[in-house]
C-alpha positions as CSV (number, residue, x, y, z in Angstrom):
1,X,-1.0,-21.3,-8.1
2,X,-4.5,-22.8,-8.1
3,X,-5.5,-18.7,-8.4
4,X,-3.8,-18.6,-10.9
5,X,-5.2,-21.4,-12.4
6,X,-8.6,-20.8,-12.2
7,X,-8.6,-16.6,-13.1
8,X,-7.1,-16.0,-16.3
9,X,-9.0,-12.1,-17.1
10,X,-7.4,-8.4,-17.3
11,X,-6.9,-8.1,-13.6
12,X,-4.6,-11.1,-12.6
13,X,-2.9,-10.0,-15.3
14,X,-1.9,-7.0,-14.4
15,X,-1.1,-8.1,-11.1
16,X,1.3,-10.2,-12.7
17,X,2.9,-7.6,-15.2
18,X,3.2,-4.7,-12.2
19,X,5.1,-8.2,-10.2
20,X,7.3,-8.3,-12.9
21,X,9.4,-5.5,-11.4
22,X,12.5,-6.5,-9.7
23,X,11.8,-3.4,-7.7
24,X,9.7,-5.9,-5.0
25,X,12.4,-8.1,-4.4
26,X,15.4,-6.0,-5.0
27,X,13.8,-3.9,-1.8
28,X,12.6,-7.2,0.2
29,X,9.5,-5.8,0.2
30,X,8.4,-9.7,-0.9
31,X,10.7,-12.4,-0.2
32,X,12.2,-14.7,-2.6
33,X,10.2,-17.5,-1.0
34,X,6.9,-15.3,-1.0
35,X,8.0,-14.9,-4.4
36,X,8.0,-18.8,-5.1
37,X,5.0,-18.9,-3.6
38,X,3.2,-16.5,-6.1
39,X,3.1,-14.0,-2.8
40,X,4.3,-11.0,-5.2
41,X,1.0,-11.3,-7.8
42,X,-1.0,-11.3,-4.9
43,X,0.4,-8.7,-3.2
44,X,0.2,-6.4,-6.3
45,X,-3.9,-7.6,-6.6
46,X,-3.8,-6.6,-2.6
47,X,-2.7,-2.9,-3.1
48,X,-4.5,-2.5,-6.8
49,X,-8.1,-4.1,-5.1
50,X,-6.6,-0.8,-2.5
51,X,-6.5,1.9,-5.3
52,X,-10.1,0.7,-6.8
53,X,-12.0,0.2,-3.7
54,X,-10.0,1.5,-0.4
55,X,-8.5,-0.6,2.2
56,X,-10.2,-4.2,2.4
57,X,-8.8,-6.9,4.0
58,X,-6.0,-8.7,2.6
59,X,-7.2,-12.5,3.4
60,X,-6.8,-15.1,0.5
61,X,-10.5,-15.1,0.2
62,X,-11.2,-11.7,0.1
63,X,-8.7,-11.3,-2.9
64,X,-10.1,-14.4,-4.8
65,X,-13.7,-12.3,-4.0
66,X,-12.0,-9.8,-6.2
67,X,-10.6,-12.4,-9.0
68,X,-14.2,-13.7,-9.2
69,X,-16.1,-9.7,-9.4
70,X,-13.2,-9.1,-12.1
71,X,-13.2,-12.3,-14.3
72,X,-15.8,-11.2,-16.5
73,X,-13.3,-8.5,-17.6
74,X,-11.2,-10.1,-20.1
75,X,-9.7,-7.6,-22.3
76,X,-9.8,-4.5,-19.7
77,X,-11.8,-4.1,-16.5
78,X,-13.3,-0.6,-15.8
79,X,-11.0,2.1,-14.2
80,X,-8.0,-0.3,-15.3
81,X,-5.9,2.0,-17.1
82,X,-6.6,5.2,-14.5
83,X,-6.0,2.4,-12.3
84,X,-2.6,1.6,-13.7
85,X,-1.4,5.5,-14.0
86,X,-2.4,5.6,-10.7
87,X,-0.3,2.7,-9.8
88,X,2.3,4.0,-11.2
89,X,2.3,7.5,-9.8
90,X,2.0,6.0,-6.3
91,X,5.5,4.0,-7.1
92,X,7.2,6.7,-8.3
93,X,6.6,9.4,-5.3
94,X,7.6,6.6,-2.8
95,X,10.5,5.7,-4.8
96,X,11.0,9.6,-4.4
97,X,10.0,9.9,-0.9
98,X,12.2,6.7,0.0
99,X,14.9,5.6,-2.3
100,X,16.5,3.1,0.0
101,X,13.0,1.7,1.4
102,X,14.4,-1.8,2.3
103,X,16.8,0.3,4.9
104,X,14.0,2.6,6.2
105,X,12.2,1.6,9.4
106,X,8.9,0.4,9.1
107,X,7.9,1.9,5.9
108,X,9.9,-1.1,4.2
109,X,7.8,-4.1,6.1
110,X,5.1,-5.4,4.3
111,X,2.2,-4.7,6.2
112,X,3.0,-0.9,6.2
113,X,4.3,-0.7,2.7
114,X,0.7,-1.9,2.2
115,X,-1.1,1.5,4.2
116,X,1.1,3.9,3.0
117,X,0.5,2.9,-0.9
118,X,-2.8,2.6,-0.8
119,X,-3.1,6.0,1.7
120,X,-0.6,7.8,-1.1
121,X,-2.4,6.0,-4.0
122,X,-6.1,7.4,-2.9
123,X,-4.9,11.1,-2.0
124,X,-3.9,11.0,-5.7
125,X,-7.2,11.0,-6.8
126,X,-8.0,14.3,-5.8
127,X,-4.6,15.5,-4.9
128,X,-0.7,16.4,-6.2
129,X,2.3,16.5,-4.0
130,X,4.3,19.5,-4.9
131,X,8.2,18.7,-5.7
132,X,9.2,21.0,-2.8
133,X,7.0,19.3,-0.4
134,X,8.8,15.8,-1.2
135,X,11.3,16.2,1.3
136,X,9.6,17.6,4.8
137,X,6.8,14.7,4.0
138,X,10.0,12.0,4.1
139,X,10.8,13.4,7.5
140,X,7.0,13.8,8.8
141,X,6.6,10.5,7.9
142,X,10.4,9.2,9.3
143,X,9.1,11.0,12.5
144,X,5.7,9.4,12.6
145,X,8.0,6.0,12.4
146,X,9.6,6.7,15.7
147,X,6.4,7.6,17.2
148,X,4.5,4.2,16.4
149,X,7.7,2.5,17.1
150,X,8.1,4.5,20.5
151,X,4.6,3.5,21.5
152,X,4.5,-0.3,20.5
153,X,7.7,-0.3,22.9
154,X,5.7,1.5,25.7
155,X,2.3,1.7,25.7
156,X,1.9,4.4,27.8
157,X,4.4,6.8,25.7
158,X,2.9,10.3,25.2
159,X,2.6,10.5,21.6
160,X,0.2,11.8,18.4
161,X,-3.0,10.7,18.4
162,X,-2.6,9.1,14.6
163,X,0.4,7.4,15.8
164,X,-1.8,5.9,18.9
165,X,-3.9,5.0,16.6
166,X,-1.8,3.8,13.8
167,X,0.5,1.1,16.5
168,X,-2.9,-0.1,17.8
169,X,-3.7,-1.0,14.4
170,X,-0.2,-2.8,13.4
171,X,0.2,-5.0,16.5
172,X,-2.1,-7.9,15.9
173,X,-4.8,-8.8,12.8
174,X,-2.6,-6.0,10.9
175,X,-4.2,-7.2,7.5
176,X,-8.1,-7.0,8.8
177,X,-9.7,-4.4,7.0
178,X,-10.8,-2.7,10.1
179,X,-7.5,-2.4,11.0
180,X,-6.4,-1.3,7.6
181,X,-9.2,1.5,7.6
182,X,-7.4,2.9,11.0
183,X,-3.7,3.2,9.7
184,X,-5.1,4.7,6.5
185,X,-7.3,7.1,8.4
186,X,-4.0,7.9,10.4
187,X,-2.0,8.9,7.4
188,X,-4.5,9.9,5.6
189,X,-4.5,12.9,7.9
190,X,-0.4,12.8,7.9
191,X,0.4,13.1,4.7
192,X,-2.5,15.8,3.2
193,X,-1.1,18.4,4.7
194,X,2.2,18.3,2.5
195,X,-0.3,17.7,-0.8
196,X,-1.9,20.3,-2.9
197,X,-5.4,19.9,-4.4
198,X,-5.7,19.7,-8.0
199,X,-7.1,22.3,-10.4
């Protein structure tokens, strides 16, 4: 609230307009009480500071960092409206890649929602996922799940090294931006694979 009290230029508001969609809560990918708490806006600036600059970390103060480099921006802040296509082309492949995302493990919990947005959102840039593709990169992805599940329940598990790497990065501190960097390395190399450069 006092964020939102002191920022009042094009950014924050666009993290409030892409809140707006019931999509968040209606997949608890933000609780109603995160949602009371303002949690939602923030979250959106977390994964839109994601598309414009790559992972960062997701402390308060890093994201009011952002408010403050933005706020002279009051009408529209550079890269905002490729920023908001791009937004909005991340949304829909997930909604594509996982309709039921609230019921799929791990991909639905914050913290991962987080890396595979912002890993999606960048590839993007440069990148297209074919329709045909949508489907084996639901299951590569569902697979590499189990695998970082697998080895946060045993440590020693013999498993990919992105997924190693991935489970390290999820355990504790998931939202420093060190951290961050190493899950989006992970999928990074996951998910290009299934993509197809553009013309």
């Amino acid at each position: 609230e006092l964020r939102n009290a002191t920022y009042h230029a094009a950014f924050p508001k666009l993290s409030e307009q892409l809140a707006d969609d019931e999509y968040w809560a209606v997949n608890r990918i933000v609780s109603p009480a995160a949602i009371r708490r303002m949690a939602d806006i923030e979250m959106m600036s977390d994964l839109l500071i994601g598309l414009l600059h790559g992972p960062q970390g997701g402390s308060a103060k890093i994201i009011d960092q952002y408010y403050e480099q933005y706020e002279p921006f009051e009408e529209e802040f550079p890269e905002q409206n490729r920023t908001r296509r791009q937004f909005a082309r991340t949304l829909e492949i997930i909604k594509r890649l996982f309709p039921e995302i609230a019921n799929v493990p791990r991909w639905g919990n914050r913290a991962d929602y987080y890396s595979l947005f912002v890993g999606i959102g960048n590839l993007l840039r440069d990148y297209d996922l074919p329709p045909k593709n949508e489907r084996s990169l639901t299951e590569k992805l569902l697979e590499f799940a189990r695998e970082v599940d697998q080895r946060l329940e045993t440590p020693t598990a013999k498993t990919s090294k992105a997924s190693t790497v991935y489970a390290r990065a999820i355990e504790k501190g998931s939202n420093d931006k060190a951290r961050r960097l190493d899950r989006h390395e992970a999928l990074v190399e996951i998910i290009t694979p299934f993509l197809k450069a553009k013309k």
